[in-house]
ROFIRO-342669 format. One record per residue (C-alpha): residue number from 1; z, x, y. Coordinates in nm, 4 decimals. Layout:
// ROFIRO-342669
+-----+----------+----------+----------+
! pos !        w !        u !        v !
+-----+----------+----------+----------+
! NUM !        Z !        X !        Y !
...
+-----+----------+----------+----------+
***
This chain:
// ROFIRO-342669
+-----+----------+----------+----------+
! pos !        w !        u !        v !
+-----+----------+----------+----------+
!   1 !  -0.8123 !   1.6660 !  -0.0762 !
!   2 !  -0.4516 !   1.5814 !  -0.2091 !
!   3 !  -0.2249 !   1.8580 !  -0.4080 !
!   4 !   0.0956 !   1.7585 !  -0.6204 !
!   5 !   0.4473 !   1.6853 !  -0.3647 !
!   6 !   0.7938 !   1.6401 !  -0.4951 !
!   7 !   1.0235 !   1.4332 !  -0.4289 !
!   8 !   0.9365 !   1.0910 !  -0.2667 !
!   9 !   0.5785 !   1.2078 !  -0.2436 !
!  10 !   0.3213 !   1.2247 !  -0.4737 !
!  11 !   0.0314 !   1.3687 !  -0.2927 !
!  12 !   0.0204 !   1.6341 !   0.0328 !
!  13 !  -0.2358 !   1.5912 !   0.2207 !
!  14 !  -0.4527 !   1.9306 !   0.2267 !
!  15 !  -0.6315 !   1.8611 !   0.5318 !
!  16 !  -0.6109 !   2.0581 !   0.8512 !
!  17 !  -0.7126 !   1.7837 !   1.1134 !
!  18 !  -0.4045 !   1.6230 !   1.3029 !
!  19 !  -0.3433 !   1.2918 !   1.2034 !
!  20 !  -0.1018 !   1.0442 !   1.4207 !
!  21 !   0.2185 !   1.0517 !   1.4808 !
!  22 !   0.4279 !   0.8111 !   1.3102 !
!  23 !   0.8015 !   0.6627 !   1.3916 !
!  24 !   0.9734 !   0.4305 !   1.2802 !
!  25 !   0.9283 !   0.0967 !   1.4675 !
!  26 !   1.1680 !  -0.1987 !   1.6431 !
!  27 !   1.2038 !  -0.4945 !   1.4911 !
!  28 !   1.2169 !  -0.8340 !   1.7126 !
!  29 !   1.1609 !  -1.1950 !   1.7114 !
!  30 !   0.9839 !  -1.3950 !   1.7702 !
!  31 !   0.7400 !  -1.0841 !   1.8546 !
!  32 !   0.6749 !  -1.0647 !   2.2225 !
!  33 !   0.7318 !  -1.4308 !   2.3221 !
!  34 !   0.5967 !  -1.7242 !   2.3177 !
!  35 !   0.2249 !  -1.7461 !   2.2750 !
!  36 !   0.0501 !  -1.7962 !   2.6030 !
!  37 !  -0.1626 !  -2.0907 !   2.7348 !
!  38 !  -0.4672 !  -2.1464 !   2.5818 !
!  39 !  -0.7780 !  -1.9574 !   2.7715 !
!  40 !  -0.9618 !  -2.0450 !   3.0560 !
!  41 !  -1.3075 !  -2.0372 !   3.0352 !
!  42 !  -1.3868 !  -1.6514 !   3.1258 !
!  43 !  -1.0364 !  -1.5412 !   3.1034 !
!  44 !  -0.8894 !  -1.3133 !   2.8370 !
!  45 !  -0.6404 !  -1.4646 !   2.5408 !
!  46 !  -0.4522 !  -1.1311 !   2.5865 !
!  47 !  -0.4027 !  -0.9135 !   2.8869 !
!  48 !  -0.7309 !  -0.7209 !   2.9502 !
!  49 !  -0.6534 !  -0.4242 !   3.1654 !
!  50 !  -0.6897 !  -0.0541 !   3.2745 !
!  51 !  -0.9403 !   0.1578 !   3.1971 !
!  52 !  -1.2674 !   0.1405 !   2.9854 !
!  53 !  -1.1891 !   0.1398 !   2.6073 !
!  54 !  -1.4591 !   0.2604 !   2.3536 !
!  55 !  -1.6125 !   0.0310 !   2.1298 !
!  56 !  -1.5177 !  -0.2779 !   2.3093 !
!  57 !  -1.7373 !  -0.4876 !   2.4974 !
!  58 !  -1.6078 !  -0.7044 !   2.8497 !
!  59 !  -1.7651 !  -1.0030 !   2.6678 !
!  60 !  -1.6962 !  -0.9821 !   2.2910 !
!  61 !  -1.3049 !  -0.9741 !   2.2852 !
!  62 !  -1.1822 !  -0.8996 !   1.9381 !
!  63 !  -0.9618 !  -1.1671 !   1.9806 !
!  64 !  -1.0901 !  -1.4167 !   2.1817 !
!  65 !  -1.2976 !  -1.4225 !   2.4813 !
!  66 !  -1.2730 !  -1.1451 !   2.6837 !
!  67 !  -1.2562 !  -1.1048 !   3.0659 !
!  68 !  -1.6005 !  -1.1584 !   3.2154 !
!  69 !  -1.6229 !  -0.7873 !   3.3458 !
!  70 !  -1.9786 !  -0.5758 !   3.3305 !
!  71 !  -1.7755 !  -0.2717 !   3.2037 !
!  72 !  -1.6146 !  -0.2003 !   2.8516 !
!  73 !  -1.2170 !  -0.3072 !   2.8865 !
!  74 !  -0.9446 !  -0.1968 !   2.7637 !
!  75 !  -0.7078 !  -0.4766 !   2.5225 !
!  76 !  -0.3860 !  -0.4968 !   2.4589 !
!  77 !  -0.0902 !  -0.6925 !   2.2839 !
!  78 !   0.1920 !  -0.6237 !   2.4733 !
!  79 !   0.3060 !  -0.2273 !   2.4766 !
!  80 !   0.0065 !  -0.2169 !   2.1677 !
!  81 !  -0.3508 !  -0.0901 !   2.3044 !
!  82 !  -0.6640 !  -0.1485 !   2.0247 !
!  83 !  -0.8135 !   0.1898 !   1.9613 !
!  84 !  -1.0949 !   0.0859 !   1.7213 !
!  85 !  -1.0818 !  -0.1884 !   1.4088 !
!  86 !  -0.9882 !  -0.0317 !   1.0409 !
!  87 !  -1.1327 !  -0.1609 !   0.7373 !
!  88 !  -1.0298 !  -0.5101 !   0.6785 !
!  89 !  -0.7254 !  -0.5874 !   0.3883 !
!  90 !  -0.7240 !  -0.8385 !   0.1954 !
!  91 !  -0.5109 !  -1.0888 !   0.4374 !
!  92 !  -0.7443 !  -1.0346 !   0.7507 !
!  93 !  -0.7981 !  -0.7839 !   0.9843 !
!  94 !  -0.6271 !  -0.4141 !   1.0098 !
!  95 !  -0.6554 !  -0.2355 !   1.3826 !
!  96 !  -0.5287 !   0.0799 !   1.4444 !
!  97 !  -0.3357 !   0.0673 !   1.8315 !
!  98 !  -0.1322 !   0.2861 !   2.0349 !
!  99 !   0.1965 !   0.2282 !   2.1532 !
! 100 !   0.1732 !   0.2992 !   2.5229 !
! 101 !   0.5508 !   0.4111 !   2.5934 !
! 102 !   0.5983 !   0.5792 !   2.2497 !
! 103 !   0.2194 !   0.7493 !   2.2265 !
! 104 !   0.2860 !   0.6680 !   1.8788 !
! 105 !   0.0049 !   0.4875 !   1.6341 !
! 106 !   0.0685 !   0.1628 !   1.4489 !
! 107 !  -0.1322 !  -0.0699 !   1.2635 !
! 108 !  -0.1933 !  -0.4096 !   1.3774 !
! 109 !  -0.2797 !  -0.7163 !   1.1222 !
! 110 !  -0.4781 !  -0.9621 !   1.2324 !
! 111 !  -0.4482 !  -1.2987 !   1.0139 !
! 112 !  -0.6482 !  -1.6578 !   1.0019 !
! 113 !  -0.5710 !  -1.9257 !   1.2681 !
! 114 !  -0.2788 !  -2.1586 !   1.1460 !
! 115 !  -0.4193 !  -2.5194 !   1.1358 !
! 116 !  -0.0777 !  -2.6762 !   1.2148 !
! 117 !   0.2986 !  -2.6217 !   1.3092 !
! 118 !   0.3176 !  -2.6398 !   0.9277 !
! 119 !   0.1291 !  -2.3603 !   0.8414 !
! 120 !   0.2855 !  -2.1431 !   1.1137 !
! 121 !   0.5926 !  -2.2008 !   1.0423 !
! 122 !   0.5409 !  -2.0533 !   0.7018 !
! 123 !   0.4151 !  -1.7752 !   0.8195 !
! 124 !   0.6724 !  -1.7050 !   1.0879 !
! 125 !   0.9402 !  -1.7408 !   0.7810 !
! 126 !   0.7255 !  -1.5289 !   0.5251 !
! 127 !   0.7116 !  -1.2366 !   0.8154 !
! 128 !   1.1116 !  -1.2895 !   0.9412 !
! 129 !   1.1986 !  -1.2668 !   0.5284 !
! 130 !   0.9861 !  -0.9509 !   0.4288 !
! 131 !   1.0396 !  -0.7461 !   0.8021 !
! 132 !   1.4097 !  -0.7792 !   0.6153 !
! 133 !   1.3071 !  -0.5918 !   0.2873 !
! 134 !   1.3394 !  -0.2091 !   0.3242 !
! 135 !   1.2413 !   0.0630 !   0.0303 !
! 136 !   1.0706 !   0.4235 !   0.0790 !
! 137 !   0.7681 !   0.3023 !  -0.1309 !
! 138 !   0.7291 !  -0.0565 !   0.0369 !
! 139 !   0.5422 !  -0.0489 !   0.3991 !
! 140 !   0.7361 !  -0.1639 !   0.6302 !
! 141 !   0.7264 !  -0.4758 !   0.8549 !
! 142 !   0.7865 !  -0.4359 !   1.1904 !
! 143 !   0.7280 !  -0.6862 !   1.5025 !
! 144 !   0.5431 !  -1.0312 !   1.4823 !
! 145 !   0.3688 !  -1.3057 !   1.7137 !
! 146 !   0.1526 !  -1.5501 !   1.7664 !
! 147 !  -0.2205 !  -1.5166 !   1.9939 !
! 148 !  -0.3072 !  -1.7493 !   2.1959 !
! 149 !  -0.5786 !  -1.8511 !   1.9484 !
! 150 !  -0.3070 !  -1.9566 !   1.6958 !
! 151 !  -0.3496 !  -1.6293 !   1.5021 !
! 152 !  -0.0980 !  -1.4282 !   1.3487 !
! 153 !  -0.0553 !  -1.0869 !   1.3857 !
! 154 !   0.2704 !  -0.8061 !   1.2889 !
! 155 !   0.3008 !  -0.4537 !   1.3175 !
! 156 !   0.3132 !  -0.1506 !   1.0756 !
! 157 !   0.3329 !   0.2142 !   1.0756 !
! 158 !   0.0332 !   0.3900 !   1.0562 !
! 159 !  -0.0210 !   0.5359 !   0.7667 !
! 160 !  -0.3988 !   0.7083 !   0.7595 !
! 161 !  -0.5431 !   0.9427 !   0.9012 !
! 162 !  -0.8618 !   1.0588 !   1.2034 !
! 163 !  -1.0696 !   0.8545 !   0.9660 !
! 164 !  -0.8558 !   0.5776 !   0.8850 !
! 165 !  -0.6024 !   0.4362 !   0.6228 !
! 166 !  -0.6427 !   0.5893 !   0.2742 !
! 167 !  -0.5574 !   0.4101 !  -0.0301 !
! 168 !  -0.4756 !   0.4971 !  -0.3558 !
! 169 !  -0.8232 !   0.4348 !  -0.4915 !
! 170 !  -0.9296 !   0.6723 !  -0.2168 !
! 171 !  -0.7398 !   0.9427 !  -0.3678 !
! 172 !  -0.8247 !   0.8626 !  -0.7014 !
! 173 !  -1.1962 !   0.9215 !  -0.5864 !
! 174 !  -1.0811 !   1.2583 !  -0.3852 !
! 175 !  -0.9472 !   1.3776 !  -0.7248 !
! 176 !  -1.2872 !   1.3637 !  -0.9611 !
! 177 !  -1.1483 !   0.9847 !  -1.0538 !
! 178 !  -0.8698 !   1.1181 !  -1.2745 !
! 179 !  -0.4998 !   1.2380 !  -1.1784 !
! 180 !  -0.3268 !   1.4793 !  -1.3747 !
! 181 !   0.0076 !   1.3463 !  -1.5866 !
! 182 !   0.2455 !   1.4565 !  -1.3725 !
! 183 !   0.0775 !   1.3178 !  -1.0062 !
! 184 !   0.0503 !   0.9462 !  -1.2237 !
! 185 !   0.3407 !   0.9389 !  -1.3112 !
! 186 !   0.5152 !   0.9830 !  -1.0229 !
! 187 !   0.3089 !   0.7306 !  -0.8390 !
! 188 !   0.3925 !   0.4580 !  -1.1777 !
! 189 !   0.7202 !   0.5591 !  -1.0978 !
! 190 !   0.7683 !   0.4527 !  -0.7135 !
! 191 !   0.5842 !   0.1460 !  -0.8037 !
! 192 !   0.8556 !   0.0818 !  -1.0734 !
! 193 !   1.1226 !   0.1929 !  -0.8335 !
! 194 !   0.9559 !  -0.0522 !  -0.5269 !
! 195 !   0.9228 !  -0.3626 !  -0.7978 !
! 196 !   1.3067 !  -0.3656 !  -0.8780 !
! 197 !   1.4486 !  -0.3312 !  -0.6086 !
! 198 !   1.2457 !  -0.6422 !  -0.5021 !
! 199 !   1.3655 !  -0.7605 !  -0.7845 !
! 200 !   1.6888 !  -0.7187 !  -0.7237 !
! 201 !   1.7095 !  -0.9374 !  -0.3844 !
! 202 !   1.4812 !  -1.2180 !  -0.5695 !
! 203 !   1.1028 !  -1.1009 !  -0.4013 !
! 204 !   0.8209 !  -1.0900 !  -0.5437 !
! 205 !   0.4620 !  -0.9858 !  -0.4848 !
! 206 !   0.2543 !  -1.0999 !  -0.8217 !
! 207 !   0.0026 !  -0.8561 !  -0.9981 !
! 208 !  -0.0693 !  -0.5329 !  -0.8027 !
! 209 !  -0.4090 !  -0.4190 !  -0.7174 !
! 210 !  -0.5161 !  -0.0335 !  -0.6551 !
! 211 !  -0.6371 !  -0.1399 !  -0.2846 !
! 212 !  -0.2731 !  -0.2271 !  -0.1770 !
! 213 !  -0.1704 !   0.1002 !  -0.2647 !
! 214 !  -0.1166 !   0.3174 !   0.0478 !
! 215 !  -0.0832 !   0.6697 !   0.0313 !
! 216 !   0.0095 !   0.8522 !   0.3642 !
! 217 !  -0.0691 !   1.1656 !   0.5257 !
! 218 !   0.2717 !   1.3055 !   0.3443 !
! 219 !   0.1465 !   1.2187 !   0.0451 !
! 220 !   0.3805 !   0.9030 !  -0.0011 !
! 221 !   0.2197 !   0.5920 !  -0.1967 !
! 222 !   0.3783 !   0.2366 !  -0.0159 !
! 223 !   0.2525 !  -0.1055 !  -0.1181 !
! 224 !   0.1261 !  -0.2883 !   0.2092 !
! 225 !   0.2627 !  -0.6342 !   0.2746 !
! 226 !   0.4573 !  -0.6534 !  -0.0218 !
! 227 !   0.4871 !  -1.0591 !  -0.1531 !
! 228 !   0.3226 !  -1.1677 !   0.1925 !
! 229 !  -0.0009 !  -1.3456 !   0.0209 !
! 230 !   0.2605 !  -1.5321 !  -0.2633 !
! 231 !   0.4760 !  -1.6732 !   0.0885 !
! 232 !   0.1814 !  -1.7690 !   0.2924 !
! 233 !   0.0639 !  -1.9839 !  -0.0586 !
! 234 !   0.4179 !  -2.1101 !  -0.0401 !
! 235 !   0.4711 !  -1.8752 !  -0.4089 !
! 236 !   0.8506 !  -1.7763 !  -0.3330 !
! 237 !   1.0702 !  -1.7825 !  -0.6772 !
! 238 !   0.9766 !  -1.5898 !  -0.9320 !
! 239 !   1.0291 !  -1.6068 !  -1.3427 !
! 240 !   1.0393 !  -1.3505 !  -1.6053 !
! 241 !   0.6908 !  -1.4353 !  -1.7131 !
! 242 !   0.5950 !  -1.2965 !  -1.3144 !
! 243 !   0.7931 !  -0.9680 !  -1.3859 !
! 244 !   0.6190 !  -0.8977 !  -1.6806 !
! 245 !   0.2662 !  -0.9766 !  -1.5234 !
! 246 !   0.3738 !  -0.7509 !  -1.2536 !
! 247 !   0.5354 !  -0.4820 !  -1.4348 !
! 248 !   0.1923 !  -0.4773 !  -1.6555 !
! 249 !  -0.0660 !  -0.4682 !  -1.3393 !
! 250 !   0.1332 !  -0.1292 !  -1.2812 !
! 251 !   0.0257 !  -0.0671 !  -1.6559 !
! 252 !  -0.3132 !  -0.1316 !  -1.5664 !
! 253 !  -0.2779 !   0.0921 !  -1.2779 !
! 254 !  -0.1886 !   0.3909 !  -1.4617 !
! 255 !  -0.4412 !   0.3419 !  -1.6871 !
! 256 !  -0.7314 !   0.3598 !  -1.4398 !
! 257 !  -0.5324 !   0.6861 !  -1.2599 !
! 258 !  -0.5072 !   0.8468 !  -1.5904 !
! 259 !  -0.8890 !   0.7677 !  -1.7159 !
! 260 !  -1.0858 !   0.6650 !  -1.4375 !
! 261 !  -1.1423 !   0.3523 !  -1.6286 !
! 262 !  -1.0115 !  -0.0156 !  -1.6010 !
! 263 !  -0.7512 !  -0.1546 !  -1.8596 !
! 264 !  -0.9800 !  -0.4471 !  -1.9866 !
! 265 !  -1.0315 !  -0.4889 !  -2.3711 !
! 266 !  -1.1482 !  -0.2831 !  -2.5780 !
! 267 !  -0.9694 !  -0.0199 !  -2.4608 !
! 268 !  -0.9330 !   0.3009 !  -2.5488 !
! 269 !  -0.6240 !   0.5152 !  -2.6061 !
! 270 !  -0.6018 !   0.7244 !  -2.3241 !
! 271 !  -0.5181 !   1.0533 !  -2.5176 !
! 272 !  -0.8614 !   1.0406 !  -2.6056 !
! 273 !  -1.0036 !   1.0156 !  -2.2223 !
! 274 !  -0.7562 !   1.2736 !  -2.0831 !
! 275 !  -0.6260 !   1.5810 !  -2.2986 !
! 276 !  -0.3753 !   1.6868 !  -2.0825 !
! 277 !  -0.2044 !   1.3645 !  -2.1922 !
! 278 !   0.1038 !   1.3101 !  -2.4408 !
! 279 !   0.1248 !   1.0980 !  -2.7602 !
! 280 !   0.4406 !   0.9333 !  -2.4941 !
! 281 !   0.1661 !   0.8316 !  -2.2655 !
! 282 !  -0.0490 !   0.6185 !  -2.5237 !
! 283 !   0.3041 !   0.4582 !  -2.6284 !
! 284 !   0.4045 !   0.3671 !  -2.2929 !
! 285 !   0.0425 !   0.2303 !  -2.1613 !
! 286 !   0.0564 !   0.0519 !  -2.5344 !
! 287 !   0.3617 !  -0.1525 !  -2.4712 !
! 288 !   0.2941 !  -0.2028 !  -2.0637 !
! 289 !  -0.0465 !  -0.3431 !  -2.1372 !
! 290 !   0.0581 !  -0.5729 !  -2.4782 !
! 291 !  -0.0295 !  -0.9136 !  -2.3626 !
! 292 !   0.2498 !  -1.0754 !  -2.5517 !
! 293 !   0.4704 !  -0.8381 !  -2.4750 !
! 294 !   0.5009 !  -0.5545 !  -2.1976 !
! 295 !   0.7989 !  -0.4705 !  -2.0411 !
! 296 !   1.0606 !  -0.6568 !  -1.9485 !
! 297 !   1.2033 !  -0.5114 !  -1.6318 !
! 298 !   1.0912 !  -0.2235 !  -1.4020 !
! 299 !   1.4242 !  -0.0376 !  -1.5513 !
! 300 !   1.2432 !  -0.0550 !  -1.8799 !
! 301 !   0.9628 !   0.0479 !  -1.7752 !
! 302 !   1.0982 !   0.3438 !  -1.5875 !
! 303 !   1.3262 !   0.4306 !  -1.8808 !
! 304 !   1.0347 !   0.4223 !  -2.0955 !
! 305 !   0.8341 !   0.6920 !  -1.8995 !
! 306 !   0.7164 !   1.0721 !  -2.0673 !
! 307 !   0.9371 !   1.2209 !  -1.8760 !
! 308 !   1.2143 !   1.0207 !  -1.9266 !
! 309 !   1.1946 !   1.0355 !  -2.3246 !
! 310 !   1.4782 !   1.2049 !  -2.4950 !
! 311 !   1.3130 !   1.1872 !  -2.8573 !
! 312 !   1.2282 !   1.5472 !  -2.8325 !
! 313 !   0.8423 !   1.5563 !  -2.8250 !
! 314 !   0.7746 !   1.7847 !  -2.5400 !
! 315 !   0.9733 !   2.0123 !  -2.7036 !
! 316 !   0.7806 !   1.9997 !  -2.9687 !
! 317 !   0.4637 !   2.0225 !  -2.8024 !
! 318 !   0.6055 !   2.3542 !  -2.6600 !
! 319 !   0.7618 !   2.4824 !  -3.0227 !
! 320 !   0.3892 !   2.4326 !  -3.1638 !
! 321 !   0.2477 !   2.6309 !  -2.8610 !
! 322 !   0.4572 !   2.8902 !  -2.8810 !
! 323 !   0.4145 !   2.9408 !  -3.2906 !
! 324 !   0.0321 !   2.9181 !  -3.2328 !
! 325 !   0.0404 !   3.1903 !  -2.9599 !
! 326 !   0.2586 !   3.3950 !  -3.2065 !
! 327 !   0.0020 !   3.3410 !  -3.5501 !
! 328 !  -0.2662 !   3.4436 !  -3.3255 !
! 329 !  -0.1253 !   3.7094 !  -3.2256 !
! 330 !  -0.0435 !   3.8544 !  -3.6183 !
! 331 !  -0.3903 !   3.8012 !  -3.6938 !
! 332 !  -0.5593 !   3.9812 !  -3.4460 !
! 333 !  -0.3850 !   4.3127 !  -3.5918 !
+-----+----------+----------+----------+
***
């Protein structure tokens, strides 16, 4: 279960079962080297070695052909040992591995075989320009390489917990598929915060989807692999028409936390879904979703927020409280 955090956070994780250590993690290039030789016929694509690992056959290598050995082995990239395979994203494979000097837990990604120099290339660039991009809400990039098998893979912090990586939609489901005002908006609100400062150094990551929401064990929300599928289909500028396409699948996304429902026409205000919510809510999720309109900016949008309203209307919701508490109170004399 998930409780209300300040700050940076918008969840805390309730749960008494250790999850992984996490620290922060070196950056290099281009990853550990150049990719080795192609495999011989029986022979591993990376390093098989050490004890037996769990889950992992001597003949079906996750990544590649394994080494021909009766017994389960254990694989590794580099100073990264495989542990067991996550659910997959939505660029390729996730793994959760163990750094063997730091005893610290990192997810490896796992991406299709390039089909040319071309093509890897493009995705050396895409990883060299986002591992650059730093923000408390944006998961970070860490080291990069090439298999043998011409496949891609980086590095990130691990971010879930015993039972794997939780997303936002996770939580969402954890929470009776509503979140109360206050837990929304503060996850809108490091979305906003993540977008512009993208923004601001010219990335870009297109419309944002619930699944590449992140939410760690601290209760932090972090978009994974922020503008890495618009690179890798060569999508790197950006226009205002983007921002506001972006800006509005964070609408969307506040919509679904607030109802439990998708954003999709007809709609219905989402006062009338949720009563803890303000008349400043329907206003906001009004403009953010207007298809000819919607915010301009992630400043806008931020400034735009309940709690950033000066027009006094909490106030008044607080005046009207406190004047029906008092009239109920005379007449019950």
């Amino acid at each position: 279960m998930y409780g209300v955090c300040e700050e940076t956070r918008v969840f805390s994780s309730m749960s008494n079962r250790r999850a992984e250590d996490r620290v922060p993690i070196r950056r290099y290039h281009p990853g550990l080297g150049p990719p080795p030789p192609a495999p011989r016929p029986g022979a591993g694509v990376i390093g098989c070695r050490g004890s037996a690992m769990p889950g992992v056959s001597g003949v079906a290598h996750p990544w590649g052909q394994a080494c021909m050995s009766p017994q389960p082995v254990r694989v590794s990239l580099g100073p990264y040992v495989l542990v067991r395979q996550l659910t997959d994203g939505r660029l390729g494979e996730r793994w959760l591995a163990l750094h063997e000097r730091s005893q610290t837990s990192h997810t490896l990604h796992r991406f299709a075989p390039c089909h040319d120099k071309a093509e890897q290339r493009r995705l050396l660039e895409a990883f060299e320009t986002l591992s650059a991009f730093r923000h408390g809400h944006v998961l970070p990039i860490g080291e990069f390489s090439f298999a043998g098998d011409g496949r891609g893979w980086l590095v990130t912090p691990y971010s879930g917990n015993q039972e794997g990586l939780v997303t936002l939609a996770d939580v969402l489901e954890a929470k009776g598929g509503q979140l109360g005002p206050y837990e929304a908006e503060r996850a809108v609100a490091h979305l906003l915060e993540a977008f512009g400062a993208a923004h601001a150094v010219g990335l870009h990551h297109g419309p944002l989807s619930i699944d590449e929401v992140l939410v760690d064990r601290h209760g932090r929300v972090m978009i994974e692999l922020f503008g890495l599928a618009r690179r890798l289909q060569g999508l790197d500028r950006g226009n205002t028409e983007l921002i506001r396409d972006e800006i509005g699948s964070v609408a969307q996304l506040a919509y679904r936390l607030l109802t439990g429902l998708g954003a999709d026409e007809p709609r219905i205000a989402a006062g009338r879904l949720n009563r803890r919510l303000t008349r400043a809510w329907d206003e906001w999720l009004e403009a953010g979703l207007d298809p000819s309109g919607g915010f301009e900016s992630a400043t806008a949008a931020l400034g735009a927020l309940p709690s950033a309203r000066t027009d006094g209307e909490p106030r008044e919701v607080t005046v009207r409280t406190v004047i029906g508490r008092l009239r109920s109170s005379l007449l019950s004399r």
